[in-house]
Biopython code that builds the backbone (N, CA, C, O; Angstrom):
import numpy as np
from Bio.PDB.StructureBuilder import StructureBuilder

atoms = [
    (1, "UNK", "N", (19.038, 23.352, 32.481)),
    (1, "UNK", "CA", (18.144, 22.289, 32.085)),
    (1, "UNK", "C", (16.880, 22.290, 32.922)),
    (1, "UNK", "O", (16.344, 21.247, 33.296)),
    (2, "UNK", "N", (16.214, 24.065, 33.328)),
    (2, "UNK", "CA", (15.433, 23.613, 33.821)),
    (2, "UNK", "C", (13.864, 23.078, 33.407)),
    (2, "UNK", "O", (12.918, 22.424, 33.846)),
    (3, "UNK", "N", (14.252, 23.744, 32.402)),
    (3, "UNK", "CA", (12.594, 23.643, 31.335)),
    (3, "UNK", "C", (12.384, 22.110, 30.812)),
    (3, "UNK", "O", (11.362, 21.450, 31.001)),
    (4, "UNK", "N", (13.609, 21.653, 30.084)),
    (4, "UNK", "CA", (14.201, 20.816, 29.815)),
    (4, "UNK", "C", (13.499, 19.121, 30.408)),
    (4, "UNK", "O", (14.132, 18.800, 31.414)),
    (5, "UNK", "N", (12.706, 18.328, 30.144)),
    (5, "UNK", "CA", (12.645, 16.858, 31.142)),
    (5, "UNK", "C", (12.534, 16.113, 30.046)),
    (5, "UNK", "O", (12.682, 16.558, 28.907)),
    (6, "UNK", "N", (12.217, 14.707, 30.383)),
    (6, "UNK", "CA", (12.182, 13.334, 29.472)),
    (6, "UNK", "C", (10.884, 13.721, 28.704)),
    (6, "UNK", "O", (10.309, 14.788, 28.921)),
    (7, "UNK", "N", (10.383, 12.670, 27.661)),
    (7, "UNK", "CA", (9.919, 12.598, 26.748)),
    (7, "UNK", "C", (8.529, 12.057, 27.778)),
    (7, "UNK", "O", (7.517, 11.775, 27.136)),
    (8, "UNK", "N", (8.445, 11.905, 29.327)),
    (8, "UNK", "CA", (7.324, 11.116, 29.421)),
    (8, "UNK", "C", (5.953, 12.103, 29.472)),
    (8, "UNK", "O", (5.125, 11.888, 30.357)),
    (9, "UNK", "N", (5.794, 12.899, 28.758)),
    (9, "UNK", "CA", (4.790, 13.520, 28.386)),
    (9, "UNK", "C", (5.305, 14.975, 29.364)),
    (9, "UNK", "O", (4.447, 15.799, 29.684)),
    (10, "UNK", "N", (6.337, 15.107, 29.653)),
    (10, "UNK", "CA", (6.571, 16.342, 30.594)),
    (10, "UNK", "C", (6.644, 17.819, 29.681)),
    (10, "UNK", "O", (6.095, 17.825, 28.579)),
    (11, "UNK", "N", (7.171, 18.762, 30.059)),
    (11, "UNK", "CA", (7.478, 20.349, 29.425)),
    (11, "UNK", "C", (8.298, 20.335, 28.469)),
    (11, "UNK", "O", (9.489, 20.193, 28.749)),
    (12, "UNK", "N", (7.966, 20.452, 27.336)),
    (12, "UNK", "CA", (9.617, 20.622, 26.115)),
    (12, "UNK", "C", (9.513, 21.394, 25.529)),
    (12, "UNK", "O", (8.772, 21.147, 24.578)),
    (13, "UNK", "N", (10.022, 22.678, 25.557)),
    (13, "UNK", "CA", (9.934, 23.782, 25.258)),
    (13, "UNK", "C", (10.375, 24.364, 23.756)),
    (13, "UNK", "O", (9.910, 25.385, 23.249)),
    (14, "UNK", "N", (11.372, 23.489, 23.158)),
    (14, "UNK", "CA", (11.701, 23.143, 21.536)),
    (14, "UNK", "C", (10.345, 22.341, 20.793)),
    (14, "UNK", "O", (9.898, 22.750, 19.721)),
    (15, "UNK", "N", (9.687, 20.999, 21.603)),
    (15, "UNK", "CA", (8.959, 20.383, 20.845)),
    (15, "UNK", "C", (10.146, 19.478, 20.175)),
    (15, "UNK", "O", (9.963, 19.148, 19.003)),
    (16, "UNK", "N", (11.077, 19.145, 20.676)),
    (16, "UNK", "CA", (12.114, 18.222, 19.479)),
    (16, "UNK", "C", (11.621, 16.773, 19.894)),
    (16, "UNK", "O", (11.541, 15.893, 19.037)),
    (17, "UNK", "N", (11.235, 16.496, 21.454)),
    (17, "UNK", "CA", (10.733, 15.168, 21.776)),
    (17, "UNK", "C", (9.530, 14.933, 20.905)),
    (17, "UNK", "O", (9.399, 13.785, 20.480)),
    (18, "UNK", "N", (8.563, 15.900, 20.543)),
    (18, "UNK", "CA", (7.425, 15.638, 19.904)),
    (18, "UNK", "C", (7.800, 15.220, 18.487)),
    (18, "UNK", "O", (7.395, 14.091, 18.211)),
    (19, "UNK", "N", (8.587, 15.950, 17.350)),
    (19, "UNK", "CA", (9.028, 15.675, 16.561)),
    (19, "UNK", "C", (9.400, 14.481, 15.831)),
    (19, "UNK", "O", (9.002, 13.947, 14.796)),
    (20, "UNK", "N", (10.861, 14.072, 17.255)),
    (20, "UNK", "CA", (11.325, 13.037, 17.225)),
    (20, "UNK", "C", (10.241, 11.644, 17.291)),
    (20, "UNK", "O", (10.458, 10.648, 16.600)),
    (21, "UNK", "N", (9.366, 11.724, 17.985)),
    (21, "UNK", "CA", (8.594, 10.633, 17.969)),
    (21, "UNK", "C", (7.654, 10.463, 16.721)),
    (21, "UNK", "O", (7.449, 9.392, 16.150)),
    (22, "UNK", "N", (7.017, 11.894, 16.321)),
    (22, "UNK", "CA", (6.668, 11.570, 15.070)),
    (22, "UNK", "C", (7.373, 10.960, 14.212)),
    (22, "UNK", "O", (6.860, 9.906, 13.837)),
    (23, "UNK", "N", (8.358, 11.214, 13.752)),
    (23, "UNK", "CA", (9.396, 10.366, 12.769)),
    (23, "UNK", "C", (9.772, 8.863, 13.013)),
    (23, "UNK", "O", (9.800, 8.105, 12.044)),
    (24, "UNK", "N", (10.086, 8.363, 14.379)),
    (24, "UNK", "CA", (9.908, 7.853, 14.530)),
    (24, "UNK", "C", (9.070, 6.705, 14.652)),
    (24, "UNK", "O", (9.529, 5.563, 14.642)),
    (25, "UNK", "N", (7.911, 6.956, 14.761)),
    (25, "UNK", "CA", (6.488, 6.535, 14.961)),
    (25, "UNK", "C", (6.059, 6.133, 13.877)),
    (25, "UNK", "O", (5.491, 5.042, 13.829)),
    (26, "UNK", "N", (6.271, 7.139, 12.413)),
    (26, "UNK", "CA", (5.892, 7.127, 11.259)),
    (26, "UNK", "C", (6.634, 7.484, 10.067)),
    (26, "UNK", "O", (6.470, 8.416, 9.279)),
    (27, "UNK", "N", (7.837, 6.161, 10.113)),
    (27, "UNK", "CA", (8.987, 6.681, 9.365)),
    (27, "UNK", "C", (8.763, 6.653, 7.689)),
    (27, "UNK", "O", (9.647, 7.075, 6.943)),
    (28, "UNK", "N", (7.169, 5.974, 7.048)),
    (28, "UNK", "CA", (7.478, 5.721, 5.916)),
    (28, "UNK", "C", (6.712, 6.363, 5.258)),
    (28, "UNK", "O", (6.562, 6.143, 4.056)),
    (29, "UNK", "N", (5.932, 7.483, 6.042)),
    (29, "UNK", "CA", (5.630, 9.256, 5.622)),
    (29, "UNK", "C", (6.786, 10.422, 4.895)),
    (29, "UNK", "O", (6.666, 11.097, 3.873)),
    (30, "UNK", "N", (7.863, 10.333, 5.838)),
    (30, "UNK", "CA", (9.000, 10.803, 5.134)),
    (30, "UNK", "C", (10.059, 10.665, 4.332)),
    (30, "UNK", "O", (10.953, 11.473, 4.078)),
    (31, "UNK", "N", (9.783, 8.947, 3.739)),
    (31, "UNK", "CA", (10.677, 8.484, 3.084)),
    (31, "UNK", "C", (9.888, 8.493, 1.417)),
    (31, "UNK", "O", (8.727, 8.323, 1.046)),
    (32, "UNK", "N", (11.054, 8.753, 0.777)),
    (32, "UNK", "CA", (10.707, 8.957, -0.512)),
    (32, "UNK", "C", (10.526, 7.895, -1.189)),
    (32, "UNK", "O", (11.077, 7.065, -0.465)),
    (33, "UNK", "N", (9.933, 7.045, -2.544)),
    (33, "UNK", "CA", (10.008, 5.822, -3.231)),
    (33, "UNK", "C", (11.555, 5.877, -4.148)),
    (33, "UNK", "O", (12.165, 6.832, -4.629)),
    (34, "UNK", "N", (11.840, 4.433, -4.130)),
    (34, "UNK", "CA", (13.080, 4.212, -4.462)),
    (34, "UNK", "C", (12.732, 4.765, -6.006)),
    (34, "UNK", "O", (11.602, 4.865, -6.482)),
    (35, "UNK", "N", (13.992, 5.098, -6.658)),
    (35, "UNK", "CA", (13.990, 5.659, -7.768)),
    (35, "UNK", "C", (14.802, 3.693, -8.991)),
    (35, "UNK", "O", (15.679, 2.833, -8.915)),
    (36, "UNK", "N", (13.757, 4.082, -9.785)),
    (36, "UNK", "CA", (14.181, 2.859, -10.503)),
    (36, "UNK", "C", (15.990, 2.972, -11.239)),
    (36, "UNK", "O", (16.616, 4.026, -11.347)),
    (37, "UNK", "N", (16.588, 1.340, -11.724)),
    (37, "UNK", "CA", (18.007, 2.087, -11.692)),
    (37, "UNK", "C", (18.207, 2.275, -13.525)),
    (37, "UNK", "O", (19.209, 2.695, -14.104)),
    (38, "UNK", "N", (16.765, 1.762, -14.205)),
    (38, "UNK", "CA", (17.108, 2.261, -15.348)),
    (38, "UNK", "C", (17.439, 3.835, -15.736)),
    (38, "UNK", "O", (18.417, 3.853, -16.484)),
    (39, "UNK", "N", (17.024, 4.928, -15.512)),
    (39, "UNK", "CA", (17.219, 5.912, -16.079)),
    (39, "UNK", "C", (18.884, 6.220, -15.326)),
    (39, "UNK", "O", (19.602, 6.763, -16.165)),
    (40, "UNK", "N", (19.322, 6.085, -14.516)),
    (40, "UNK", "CA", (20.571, 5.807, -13.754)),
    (40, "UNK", "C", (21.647, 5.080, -14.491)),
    (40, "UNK", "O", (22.750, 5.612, -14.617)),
    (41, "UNK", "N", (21.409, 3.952, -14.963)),
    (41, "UNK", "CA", (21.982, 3.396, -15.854)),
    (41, "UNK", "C", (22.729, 4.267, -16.985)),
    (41, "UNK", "O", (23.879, 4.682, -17.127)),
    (42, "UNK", "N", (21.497, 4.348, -17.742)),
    (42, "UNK", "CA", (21.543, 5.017, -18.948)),
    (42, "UNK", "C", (22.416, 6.604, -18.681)),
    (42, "UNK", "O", (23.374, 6.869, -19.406)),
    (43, "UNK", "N", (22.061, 7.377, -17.812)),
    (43, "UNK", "CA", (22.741, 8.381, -17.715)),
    (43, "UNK", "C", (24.625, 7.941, -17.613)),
    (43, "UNK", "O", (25.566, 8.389, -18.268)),
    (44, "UNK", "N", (24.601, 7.276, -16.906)),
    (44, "UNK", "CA", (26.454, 6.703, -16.514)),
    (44, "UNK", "C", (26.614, 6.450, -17.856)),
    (44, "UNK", "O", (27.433, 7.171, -18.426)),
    (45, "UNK", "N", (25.952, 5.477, -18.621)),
    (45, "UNK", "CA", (26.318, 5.008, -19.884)),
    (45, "UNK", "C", (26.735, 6.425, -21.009)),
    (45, "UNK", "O", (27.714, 6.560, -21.743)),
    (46, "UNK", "N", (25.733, 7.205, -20.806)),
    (46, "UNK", "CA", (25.459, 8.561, -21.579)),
    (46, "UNK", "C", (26.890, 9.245, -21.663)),
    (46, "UNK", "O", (27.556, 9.647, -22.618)),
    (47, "UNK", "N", (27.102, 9.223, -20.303)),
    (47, "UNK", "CA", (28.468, 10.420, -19.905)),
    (47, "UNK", "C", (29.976, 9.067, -20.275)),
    (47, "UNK", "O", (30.958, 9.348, -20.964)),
    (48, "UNK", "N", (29.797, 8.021, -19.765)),
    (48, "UNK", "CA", (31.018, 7.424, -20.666)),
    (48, "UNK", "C", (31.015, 7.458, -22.444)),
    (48, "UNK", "O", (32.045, 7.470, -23.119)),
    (49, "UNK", "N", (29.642, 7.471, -22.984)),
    (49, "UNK", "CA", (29.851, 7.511, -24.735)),
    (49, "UNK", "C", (30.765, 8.887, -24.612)),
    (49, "UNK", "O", (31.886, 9.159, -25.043)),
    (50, "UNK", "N", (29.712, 9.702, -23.764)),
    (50, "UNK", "CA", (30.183, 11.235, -24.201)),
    (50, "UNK", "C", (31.759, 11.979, -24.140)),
    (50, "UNK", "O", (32.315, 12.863, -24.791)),
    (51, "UNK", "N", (32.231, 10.880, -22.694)),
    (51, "UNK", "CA", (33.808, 10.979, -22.515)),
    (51, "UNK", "C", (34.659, 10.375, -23.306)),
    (51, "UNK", "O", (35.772, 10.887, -23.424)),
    (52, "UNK", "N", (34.373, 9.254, -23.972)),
    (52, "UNK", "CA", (34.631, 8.270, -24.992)),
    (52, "UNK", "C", (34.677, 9.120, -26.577)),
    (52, "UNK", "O", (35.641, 8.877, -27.302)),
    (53, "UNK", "N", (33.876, 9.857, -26.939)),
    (53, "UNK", "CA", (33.957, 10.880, -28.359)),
    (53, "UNK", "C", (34.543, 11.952, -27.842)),
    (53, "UNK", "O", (35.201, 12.287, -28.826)),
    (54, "UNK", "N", (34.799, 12.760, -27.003)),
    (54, "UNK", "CA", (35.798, 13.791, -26.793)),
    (54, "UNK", "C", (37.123, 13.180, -27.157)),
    (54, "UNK", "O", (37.751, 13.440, -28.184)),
    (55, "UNK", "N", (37.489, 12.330, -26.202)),
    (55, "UNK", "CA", (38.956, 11.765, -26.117)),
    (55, "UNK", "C", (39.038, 11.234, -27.601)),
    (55, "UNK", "O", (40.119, 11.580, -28.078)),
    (56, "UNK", "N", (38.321, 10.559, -28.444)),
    (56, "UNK", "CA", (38.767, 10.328, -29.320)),
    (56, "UNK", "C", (38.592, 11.609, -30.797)),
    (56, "UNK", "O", (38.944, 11.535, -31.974)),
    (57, "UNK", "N", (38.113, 12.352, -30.253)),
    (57, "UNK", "CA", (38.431, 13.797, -31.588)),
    (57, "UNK", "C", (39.148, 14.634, -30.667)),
    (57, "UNK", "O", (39.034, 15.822, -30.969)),
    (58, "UNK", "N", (39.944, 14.394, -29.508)),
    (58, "UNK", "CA", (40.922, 15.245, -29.120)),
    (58, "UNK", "C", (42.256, 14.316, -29.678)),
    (58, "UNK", "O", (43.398, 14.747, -29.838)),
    (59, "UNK", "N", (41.745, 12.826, -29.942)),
    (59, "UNK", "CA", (43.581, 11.924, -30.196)),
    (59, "UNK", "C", (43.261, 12.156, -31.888)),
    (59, "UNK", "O", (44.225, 12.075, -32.650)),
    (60, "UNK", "N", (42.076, 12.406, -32.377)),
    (60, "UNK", "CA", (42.099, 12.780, -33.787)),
    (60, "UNK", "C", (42.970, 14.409, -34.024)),
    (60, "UNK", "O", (43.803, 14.746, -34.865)),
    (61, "UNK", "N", (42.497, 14.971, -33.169)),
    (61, "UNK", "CA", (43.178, 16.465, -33.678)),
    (61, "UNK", "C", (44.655, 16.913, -33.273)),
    (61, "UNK", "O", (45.261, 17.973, -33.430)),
    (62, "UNK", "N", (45.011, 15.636, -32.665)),
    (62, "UNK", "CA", (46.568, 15.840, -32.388)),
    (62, "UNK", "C", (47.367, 14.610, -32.986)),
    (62, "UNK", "O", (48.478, 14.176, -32.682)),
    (63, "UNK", "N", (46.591, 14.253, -33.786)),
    (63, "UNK", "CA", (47.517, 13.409, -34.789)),
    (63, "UNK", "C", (47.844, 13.864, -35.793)),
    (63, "UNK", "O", (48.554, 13.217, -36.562)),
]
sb = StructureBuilder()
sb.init_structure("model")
sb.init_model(0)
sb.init_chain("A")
sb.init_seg("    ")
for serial, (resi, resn, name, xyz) in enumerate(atoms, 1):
    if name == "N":
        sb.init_residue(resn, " ", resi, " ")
    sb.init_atom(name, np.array(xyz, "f"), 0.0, 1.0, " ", f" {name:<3s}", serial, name[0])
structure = sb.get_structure()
């Protein structure tokens, strides 16, 4: 750990202290916008119709 010291402006030889503070500093640069929950909705809804007509022309074709 010799390269290695605190974040108070000393030697960091990764740059991860620098990093880290950017993100920190400026967390709502890297955050993405919430995704609305209509199209979300609709997809869940989509895949239950879609599981919903299988099962029922699989209880049709074994009757």
């Amino acid at each position: 750990m010799a390269n290695t010291q605190g974040p108070e402006g000393n030697y960091d030889p990764a740059g991860s202290t620098q990093m880290f503070r950017a993100f920190v500093d400026d967390p709502q640069s890297t955050r993405q916008p919430a995704t609305p929950a209509g199209p979300r909705i609709g997809l869940i809804v989509g895949v239950i119709v879609a599981v919903a007509v299988v099962a029922v022309v699989a209880w049709l074709a074994l009757k």
